[in-house]
C-alpha positions as CSV (number, residue, x, y, z in Angstrom):
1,X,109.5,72.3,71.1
2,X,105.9,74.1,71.1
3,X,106.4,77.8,73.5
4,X,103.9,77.6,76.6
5,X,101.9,80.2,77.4
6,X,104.1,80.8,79.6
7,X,106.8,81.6,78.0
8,X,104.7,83.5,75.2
9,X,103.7,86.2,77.8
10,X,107.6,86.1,79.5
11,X,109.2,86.5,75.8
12,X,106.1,89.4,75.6
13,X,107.4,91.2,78.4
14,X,110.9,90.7,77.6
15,X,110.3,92.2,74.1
16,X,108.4,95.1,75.8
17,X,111.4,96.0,78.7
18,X,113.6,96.0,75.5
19,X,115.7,99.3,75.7
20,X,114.2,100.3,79.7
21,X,116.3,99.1,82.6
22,X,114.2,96.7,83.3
23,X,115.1,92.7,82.6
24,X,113.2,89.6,83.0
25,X,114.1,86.7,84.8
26,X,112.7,83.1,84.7
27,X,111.7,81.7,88.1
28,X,110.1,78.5,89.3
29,X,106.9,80.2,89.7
30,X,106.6,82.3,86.7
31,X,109.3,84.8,86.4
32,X,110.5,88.4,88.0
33,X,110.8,92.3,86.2
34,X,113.9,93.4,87.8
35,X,115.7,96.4,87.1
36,X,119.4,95.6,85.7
37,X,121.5,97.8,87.9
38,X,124.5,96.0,86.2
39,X,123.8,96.6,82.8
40,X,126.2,99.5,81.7
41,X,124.0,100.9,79.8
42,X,122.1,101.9,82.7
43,X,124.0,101.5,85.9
44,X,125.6,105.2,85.5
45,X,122.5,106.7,85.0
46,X,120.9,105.1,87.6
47,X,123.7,105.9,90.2
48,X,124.3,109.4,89.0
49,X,120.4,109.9,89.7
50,X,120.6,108.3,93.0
51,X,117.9,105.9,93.0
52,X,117.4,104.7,96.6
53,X,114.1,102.3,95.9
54,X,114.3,99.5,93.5
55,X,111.4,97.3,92.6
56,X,111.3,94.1,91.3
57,X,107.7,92.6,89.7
58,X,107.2,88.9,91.2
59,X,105.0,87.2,88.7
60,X,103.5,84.1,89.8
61,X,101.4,82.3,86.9
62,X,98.7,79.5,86.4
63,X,99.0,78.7,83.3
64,X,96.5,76.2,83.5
65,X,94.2,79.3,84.3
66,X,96.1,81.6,82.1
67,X,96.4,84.1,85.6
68,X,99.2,85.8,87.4
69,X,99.8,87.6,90.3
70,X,101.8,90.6,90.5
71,X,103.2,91.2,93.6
72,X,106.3,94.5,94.3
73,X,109.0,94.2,96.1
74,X,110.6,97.3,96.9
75,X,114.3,97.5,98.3
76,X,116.3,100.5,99.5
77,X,119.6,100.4,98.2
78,X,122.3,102.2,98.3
79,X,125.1,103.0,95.4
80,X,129.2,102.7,95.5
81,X,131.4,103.8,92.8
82,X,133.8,100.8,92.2
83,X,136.2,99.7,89.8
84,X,136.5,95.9,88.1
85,X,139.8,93.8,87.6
86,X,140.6,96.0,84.7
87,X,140.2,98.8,86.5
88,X,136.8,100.0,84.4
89,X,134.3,101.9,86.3
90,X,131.2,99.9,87.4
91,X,128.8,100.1,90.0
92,X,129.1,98.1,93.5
93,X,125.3,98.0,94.9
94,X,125.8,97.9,98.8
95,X,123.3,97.1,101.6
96,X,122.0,100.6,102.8
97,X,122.6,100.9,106.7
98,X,118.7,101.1,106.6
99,X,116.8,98.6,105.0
100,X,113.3,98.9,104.2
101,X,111.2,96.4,102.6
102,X,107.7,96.0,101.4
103,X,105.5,93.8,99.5
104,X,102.1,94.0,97.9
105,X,100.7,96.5,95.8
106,X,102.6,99.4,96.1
107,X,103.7,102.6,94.0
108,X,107.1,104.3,93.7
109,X,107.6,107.5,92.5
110,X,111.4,108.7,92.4
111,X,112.4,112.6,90.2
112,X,116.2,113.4,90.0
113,X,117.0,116.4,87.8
114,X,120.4,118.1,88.3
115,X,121.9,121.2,86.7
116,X,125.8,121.3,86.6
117,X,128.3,121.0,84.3
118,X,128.6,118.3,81.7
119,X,131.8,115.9,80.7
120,X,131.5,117.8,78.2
121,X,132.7,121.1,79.7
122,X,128.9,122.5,79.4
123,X,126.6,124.0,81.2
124,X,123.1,122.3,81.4
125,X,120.8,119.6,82.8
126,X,123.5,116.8,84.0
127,X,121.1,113.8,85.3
128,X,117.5,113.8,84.2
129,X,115.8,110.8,85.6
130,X,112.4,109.7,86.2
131,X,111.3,106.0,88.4
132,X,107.8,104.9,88.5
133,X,107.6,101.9,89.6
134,X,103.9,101.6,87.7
135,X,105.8,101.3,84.4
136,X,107.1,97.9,85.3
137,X,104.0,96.9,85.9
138,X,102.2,98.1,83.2
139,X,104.6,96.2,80.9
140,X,103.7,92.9,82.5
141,X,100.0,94.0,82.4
142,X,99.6,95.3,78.9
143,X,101.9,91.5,77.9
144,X,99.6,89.6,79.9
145,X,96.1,91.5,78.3
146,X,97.5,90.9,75.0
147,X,97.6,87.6,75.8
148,X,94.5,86.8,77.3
149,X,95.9,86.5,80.8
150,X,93.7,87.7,83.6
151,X,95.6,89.0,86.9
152,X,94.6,88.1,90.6
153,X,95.2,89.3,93.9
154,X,98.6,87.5,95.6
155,X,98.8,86.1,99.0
156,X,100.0,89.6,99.8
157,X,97.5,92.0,98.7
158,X,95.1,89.4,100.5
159,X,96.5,89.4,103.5
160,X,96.4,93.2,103.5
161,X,92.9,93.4,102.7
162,X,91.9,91.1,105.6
163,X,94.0,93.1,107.8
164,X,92.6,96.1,106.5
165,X,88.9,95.0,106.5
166,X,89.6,94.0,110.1
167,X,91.2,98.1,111.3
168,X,87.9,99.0,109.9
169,X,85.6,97.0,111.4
170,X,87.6,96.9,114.9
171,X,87.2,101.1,114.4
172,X,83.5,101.1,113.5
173,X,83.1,98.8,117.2
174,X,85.0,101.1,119.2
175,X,83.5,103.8,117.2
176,X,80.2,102.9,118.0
177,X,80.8,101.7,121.5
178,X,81.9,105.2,122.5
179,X,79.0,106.6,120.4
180,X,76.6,104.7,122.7
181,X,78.7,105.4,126.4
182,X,78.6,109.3,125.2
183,X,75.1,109.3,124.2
184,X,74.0,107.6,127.8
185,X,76.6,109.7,129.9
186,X,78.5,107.2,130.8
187,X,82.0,108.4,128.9
């Protein structure tokens, strides 16, 4: 069976979230960039630095077009320390009493660096962690490039700059309305 392009620029991005937190997931519509908060490898780290915001990268793809749209969904979360049948450690993500959710184009930024003592008994730097949710993106972008994909605004980003467009123009009215009353006295 011949790959898609499709699944050429999925496998892409697969092979460039290999080793980051990050996994990708087929969907209907293209596929997602999620972090993998239940990958050992990385839940400890990730709950030890706290991370309150995850994103996950919905790709929707054309692939008669060869575009995608990228849109982030960021999710407040927050972490429990739990144990499994065997009685391991692993990590139990719980709903945060606040929940906070946004879609579009958006940019995370998260820093966690703690000084303490180690498991190992020494002093030092105990979690050093660093989320930007712009390196998600870039994977998919940098993949898609490659590729000869070409990226286009999603419903979201869409609907925002409408909405925007129309603050601004409803603002230059009133703006200029009161201009007007002021400049005739009549404010």
């Amino acid at each position: 069976m011949t790959a898609t392009p499709a699944d050429a620029l999925r496998a892409a991005v697969a092979a460039r979230a290999q080793g980051t937190p990050y996994q990708v997931v087929p969907t209907p519509a293209g596929f997602d960039l999620r972090i993998d908060v239940v990958d050992a490898r990385w839940y400890g780290l990730i709950g030890a630095a706290g991370l309150k915001k995850v994103v996950e990268h919905r790709v929707v793809l054309d692939e008669a077009r060869r575009t995608l749209t990228l849109t982030d969904d960021h999710r407040e979360v927050r972490w429990d320390g739990g144990v499994d049948a065997s009685g391991a450690p692993m990590p139990r993500l719980v709903a945060s009493a606040q929940v906070e959710r946004s879609l579009g184009r958006t940019y995370e930024f998260q820093a966690n660096r703690t000084w303490g003592i180690s498991e190992q008994g020494e002093p030092g730097r105990v979690v050093d962690f660093t989320f930007q949710s712009a390196e998600g993106q870039g994977m998919i972008r940098a993949a898609a490039a490659e590729l000869g994909w070409t990226e286009k605004a999603g419903a979201a980003q869409r609907v925002g700059m409408v909405v925007g467009g129309a603050a601004i123009g409803l603002a230059l009215v009133v703006g200029g309305a009161l201009a007007v009353l002021a400049a005739t006295g009549r404010l």
